[in-house]
LUMZA-786018 format. One line per field, with one value per atom (N, C-alpha, C): atom name; x, y, z; residue number from 1. Coordinates in nm, 3 decimals, decimal comma. Atoms other than C-alpha are relative to their C-alpha. Layout:
BEGIN
at	CA/...
X	X/...
Y	Y/...
Z	Z/...
i	NUM/...
***
This chain:
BEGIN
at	N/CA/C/N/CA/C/N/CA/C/N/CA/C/N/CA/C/N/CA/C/N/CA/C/N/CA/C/N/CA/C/N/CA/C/N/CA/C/N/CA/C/N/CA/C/N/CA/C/N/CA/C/N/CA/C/N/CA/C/N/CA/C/N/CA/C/N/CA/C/N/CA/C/N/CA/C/N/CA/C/N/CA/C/N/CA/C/N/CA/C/N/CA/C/N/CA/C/N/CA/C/N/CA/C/N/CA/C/N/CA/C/N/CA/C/N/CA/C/N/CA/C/N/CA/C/N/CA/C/N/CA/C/N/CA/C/N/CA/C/N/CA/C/N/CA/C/N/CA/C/N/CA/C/N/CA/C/N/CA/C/N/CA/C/N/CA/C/N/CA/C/N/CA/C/N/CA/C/N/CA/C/N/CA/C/N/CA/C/N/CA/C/N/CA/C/N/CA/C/N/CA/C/N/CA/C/N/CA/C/N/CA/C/N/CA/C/N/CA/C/N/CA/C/N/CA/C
X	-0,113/-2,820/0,123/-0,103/-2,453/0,085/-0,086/-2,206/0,141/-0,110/-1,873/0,096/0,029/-1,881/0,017/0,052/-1,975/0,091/-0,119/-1,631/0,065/-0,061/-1,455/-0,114/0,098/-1,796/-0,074/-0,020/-1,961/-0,149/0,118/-2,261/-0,064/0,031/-2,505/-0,086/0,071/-2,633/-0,201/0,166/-3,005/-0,013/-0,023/-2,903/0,072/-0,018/-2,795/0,173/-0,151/-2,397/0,030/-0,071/-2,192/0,143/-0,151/-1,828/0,034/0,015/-1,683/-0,013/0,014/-1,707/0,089/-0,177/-1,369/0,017/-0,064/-1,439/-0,199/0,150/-1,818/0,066/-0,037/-1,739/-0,172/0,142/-2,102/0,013/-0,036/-1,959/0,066/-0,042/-1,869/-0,031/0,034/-1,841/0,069/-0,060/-1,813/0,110/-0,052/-1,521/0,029/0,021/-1,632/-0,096/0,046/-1,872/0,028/-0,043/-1,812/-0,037/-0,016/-1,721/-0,119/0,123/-2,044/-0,127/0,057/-2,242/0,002/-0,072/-2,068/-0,098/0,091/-2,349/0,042/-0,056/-2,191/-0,161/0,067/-2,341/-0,014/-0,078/-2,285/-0,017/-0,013/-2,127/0,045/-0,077/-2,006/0,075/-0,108/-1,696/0,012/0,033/-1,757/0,114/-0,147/-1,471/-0,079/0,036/-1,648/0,042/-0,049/-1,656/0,088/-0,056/-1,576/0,114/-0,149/-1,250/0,055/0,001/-1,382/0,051/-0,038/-1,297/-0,130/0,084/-1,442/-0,115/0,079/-1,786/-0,012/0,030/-1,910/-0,179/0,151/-2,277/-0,070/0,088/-2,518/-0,004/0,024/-2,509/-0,193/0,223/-2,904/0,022/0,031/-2,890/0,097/-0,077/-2,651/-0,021/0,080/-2,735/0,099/-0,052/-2,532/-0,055/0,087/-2,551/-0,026
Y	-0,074/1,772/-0,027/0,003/1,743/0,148/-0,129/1,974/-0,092/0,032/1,952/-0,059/0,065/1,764/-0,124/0,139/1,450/-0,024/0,028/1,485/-0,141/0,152/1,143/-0,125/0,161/0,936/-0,008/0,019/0,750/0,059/-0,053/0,949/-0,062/0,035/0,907/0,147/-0,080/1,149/-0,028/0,019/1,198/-0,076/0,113/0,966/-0,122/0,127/0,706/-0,020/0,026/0,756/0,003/-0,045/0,705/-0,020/0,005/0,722/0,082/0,015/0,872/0,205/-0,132/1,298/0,005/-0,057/1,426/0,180/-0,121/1,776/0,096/-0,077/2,053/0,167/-0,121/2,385/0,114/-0,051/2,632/0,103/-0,106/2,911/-0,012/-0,001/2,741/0,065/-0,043/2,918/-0,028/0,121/2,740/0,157/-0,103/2,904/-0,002/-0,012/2,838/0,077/-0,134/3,112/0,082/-0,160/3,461/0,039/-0,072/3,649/0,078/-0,088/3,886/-0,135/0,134/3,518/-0,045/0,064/3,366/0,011/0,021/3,262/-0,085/0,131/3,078/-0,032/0,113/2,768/-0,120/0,138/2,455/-0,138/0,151/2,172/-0,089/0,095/1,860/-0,061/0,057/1,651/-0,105/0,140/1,319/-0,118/0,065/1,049/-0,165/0,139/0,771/-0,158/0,154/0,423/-0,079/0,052/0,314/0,056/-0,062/0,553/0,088/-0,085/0,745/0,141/-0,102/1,130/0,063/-0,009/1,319/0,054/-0,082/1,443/0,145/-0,149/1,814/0,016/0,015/1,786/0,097/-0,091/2,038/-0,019/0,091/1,978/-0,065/0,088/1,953/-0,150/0,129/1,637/-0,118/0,081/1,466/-0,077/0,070/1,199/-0,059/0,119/0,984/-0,080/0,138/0,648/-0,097
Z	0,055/1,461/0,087/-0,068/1,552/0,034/-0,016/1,688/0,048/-0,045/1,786/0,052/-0,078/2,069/-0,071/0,041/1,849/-0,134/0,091/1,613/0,078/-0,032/1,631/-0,002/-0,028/1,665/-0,134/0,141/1,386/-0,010/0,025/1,209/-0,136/0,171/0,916/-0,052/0,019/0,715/-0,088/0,022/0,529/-0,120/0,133/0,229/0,085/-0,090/0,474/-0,035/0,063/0,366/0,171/-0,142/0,728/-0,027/-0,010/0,848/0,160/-0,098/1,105/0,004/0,034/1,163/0,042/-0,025/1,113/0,056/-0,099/1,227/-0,053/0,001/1,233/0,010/-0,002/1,132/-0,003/0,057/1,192/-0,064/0,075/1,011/-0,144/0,112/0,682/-0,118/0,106/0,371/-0,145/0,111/0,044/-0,091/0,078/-0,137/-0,074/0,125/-0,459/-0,020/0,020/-0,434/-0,013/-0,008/-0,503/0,121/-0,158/-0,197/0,038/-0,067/-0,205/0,017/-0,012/-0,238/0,145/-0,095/0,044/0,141/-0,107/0,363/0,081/-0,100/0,668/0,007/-0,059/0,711/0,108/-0,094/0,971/-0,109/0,082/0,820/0,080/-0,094/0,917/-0,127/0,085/0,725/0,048/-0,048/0,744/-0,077/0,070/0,628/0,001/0,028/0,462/0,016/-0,038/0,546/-0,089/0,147/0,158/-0,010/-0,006/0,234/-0,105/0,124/-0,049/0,058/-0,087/-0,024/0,102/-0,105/0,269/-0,062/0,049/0,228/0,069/-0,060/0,343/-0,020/-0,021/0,459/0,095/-0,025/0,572/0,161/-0,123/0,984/0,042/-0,050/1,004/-0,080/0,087/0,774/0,028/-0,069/1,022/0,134/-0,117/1,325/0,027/-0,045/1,518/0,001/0,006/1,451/0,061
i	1/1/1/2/2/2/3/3/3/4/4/4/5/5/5/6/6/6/7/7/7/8/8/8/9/9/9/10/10/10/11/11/11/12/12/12/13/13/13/14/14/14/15/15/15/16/16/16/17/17/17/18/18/18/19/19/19/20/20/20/21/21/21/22/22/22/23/23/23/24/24/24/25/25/25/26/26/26/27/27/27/28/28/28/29/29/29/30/30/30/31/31/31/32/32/32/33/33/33/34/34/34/35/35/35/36/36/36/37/37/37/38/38/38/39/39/39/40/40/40/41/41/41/42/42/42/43/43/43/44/44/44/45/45/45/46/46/46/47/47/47/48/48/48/49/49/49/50/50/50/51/51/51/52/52/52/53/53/53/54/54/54/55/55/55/56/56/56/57/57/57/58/58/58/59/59/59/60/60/60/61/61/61/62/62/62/63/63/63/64/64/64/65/65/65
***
């Protein structure tokens, strides 16, 4: 798992997508849920190699590569 620490370096996640981690928030909460919904999670925001848009990935399902 990543944390914080390991923003700026390049990761992959559990579908093998990499790039580089643009930032690990462990208290994310998606805010397309309804507010009584709403469960922080740890994410990580990863900025694809293909320069597609960023993804938002679960932090367990993240590794440096």
């Amino acid at each position: 798992m990543i944390g914080a620490a390991d923003v700026g370096q390049r990761v992959v996640d559990s579908w093998g997508r990499s790039g580089v981690l643009a930032a690990y928030d462990p208290v994310w909460e998606n805010p397309a849920d309804k507010p009584a919904n709403r469960r922080p999670v740890a994410v990580a925001f990863i900025r694809p190699d293909t320069g597609s848009r960023e993804l938002i990935v679960h932090a367990g399902e993240v590794r440096q590569e």
